[in-house]
C-alpha positions as CSV (number, residue, x, y, z in Angstrom):
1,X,27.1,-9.3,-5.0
2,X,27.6,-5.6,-4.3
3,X,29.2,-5.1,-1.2
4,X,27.6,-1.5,0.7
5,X,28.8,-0.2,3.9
6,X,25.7,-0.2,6.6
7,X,26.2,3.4,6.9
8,X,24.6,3.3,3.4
9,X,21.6,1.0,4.2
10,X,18.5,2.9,3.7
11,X,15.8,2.1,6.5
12,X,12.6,1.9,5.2
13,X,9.3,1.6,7.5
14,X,7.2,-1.2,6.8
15,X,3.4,-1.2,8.8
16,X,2.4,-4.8,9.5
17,X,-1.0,-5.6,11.1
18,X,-1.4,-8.7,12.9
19,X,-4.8,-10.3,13.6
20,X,-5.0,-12.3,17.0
21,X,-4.3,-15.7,14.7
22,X,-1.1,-14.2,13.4
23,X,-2.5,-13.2,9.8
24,X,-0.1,-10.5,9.0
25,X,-1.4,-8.1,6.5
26,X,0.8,-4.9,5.4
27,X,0.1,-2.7,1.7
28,X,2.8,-4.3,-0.5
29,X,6.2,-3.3,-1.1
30,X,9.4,-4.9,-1.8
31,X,10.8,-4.8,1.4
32,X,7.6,-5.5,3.1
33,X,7.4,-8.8,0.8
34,X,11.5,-9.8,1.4
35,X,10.8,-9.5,5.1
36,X,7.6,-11.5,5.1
37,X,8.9,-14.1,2.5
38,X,11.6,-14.6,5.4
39,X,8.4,-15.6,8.2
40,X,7.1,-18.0,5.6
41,X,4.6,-18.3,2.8
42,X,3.4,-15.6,1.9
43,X,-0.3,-14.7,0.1
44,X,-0.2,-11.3,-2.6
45,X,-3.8,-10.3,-3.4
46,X,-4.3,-7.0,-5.9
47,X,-6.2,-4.7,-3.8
48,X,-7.3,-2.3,-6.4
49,X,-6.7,-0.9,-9.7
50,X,-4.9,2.4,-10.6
51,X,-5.8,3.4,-14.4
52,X,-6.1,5.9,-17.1
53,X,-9.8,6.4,-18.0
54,X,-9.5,8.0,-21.3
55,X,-13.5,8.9,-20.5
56,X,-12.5,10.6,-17.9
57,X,-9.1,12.1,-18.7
58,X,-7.7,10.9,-15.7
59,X,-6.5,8.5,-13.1
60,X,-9.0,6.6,-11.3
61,X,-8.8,4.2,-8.5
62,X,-11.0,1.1,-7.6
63,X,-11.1,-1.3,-4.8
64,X,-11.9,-4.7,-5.3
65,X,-15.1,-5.6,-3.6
66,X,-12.9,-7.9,-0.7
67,X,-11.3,-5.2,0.8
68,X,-13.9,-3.2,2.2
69,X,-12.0,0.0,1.1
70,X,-14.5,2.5,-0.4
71,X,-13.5,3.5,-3.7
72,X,-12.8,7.3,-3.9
73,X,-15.0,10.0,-5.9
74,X,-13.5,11.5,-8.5
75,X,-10.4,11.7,-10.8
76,X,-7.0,11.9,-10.2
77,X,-4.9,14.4,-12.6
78,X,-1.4,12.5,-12.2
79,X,-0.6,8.5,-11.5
80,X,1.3,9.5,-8.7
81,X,-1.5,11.4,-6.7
82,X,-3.7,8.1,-7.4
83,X,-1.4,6.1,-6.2
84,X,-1.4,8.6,-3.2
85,X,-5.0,8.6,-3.1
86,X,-5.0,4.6,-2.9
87,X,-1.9,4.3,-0.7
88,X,-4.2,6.9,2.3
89,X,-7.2,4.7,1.4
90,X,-6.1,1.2,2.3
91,X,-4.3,2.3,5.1
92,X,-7.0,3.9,7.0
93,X,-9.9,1.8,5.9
94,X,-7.9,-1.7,5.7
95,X,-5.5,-1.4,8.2
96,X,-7.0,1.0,10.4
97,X,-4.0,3.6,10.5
98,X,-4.3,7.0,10.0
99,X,-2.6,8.4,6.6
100,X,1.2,8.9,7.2
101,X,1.0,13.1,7.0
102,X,-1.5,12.4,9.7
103,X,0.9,10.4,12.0
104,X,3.9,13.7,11.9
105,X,3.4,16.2,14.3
């Protein structure tokens, strides 16, 4: 085990949403999934797909039909500004937050 001094730790912020049963629902990470694992069982369901569309010549992003996210027109020129694009989407349509950029003043 590596030991790390806690002036090292990196804080990283983690949105949960939790229904009135206690259904806690949060866009996956690994620290999201530590912490939950730590509540109890957990449940991981792929939300959408980012890929290459060779038809396309570029990234594309598609919601599975569950999640009630619209999937976004158009084609993505890099992986990463998919990933952006589906990162935005799921967190204003699923969880009902506004993007990230939109939270800094």
């Amino acid at each position: 085990m590596t030991e790390f001094s806690p002036n090292e730790a990196e804080f990283v912020e983690i949105d949960l949403v939790i229904d009135p049963d206690g259904h806690i629902e949060t866009v996956h990470s690994d620290e999201a999934q530590l912490l939950l694992q730590q509540l109890g069982i957990i449940n991981v369901r792929r939300a959408s797909d980012v890929e290459y569309d060779p038809n396309l010549s570029g990234w594309t992003v598609r919601f599975h039909a569950w999640t009630g996210v619209p999937d976004p027109s158009g084609v993505y020129g890099t992986r990463g500004e998919a990933l952006a694009a589906e990162l935005v989407l799921l967190r204003r349509h699923r969880l009902g937050l506004p993007a990230r950029a939109e939270t800094k003043g």
